[in-house]
N, C-alpha and C positions, 0 to 999 in steps of 0.2 A: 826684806824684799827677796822673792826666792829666783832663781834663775830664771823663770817661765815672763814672770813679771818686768824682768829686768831686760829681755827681750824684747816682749812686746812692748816697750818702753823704748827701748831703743831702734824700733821699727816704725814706731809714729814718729820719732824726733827726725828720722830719716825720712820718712814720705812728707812730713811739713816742708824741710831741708829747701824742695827746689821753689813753694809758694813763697818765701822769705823774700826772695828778688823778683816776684811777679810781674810786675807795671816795668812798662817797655818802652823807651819815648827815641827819635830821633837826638841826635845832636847836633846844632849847627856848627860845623865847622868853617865855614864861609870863610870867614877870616887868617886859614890856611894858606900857607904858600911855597909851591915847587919850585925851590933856589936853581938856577940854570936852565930851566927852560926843559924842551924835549927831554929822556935818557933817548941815548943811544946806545943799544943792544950790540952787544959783540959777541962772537962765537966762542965757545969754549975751548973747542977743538977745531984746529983747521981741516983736518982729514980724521974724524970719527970710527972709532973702532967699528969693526961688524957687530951689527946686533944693537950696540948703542944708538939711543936718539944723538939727533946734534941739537947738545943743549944750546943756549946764549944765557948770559948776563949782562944785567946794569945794574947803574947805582945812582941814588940821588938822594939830594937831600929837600929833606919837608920841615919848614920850621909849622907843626900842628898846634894850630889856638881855639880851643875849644868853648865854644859859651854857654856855662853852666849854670848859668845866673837864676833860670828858674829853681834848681835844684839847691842850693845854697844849704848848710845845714843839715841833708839829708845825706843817710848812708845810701852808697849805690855802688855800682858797679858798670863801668864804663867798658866797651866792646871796641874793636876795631874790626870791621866787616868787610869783604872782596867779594862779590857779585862773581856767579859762574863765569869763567869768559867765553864767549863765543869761536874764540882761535885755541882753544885748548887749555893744558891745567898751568898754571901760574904760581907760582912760589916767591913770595914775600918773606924775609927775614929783614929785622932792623934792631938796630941799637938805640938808645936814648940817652939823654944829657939832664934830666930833669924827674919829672912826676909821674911820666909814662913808665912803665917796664917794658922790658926787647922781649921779642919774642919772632914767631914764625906762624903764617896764613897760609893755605892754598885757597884757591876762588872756590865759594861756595861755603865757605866757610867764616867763623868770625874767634876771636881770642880776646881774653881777657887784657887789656892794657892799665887798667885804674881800679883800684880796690879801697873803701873808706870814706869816710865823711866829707863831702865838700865843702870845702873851705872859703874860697874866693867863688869870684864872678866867673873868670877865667880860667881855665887849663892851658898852659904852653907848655911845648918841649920844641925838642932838635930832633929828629929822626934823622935817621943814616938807613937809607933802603937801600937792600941789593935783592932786583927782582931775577927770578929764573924762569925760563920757559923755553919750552921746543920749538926750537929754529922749523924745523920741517913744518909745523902749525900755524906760525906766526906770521901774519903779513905783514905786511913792508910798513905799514902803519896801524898804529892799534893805540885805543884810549883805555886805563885803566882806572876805574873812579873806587876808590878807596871810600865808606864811611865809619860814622861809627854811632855807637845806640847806648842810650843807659838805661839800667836797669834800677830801680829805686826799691830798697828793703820795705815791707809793708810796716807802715805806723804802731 
């Protein structure tokens, strides 16, 4: 095989690459649950440098159960997704105890959390959230809906 060949060979195997995980389905999370209730936001800073936003922080915990039941069997690739927010940018970082991997969101965006063949009916883990966002942005109350999507490798 001479170089040229072996290129273009490695350029189809790269443009197939993103049809692999094409088919896109919701995932019912429904059966999710945000242990304690409300977060309460606290400021980072009480008096804020010049120039700096005044950030806030919280933290909660989400025990996420995912039902995967239709997928059973199938390779996929599971997403965790944060809808633009209306009060400004939002930054999501979590840990996990289980099948999820930790990772980091801003709104509008979504990240890989599950990667492999499903196994079970169900998906559970622990999450440990610590969301951030601009105090100067955020009002005094604000709902933040977290989903997620899978993604099924083509047959």
């Amino acid at each position: 095989m001479t170089r040229r060949s072996r290129l273009l060979a490695l350029a189809l195997l790269l443009a197939a690459a993103p049809t692999a995980f094409a088919q896109t389905y919701p995932v019912d999370d429904s059966a999710s649950q945000v242990l304690g209730g409300n977060v309460r936001m606290k400021w980072d800073s009480v008096i804020p440098q010049r120039g700096q936003s005044s950030g806030m922080t919280g933290q909660l915990t989400v025990l996420v159960r995912l039902d995967v039941s239709p997928w059973v069997g199938r390779n996929a690739r599971i997403y965790k997704k944060l809808p633009p927010q209306p009060a400004g940018p939002i930054q999501a970082t979590w840990t996990s105890r289980g099948v999820l991997q930790p990772g980091i969101l801003r709104d509008g965006e979504r990240t890989l959390v599950y990667s492999g063949t499903v196994l079970t009916d169900r998906l559970e883990d622990t999450l440990q959230l610590t969301l951030r966002a601009d105090g100067d942005r955020m009002p005094d109350y604000s709902q933040i809906t977290f989903s997620f999507e899978i993604e099924l490798e083509s047959p």
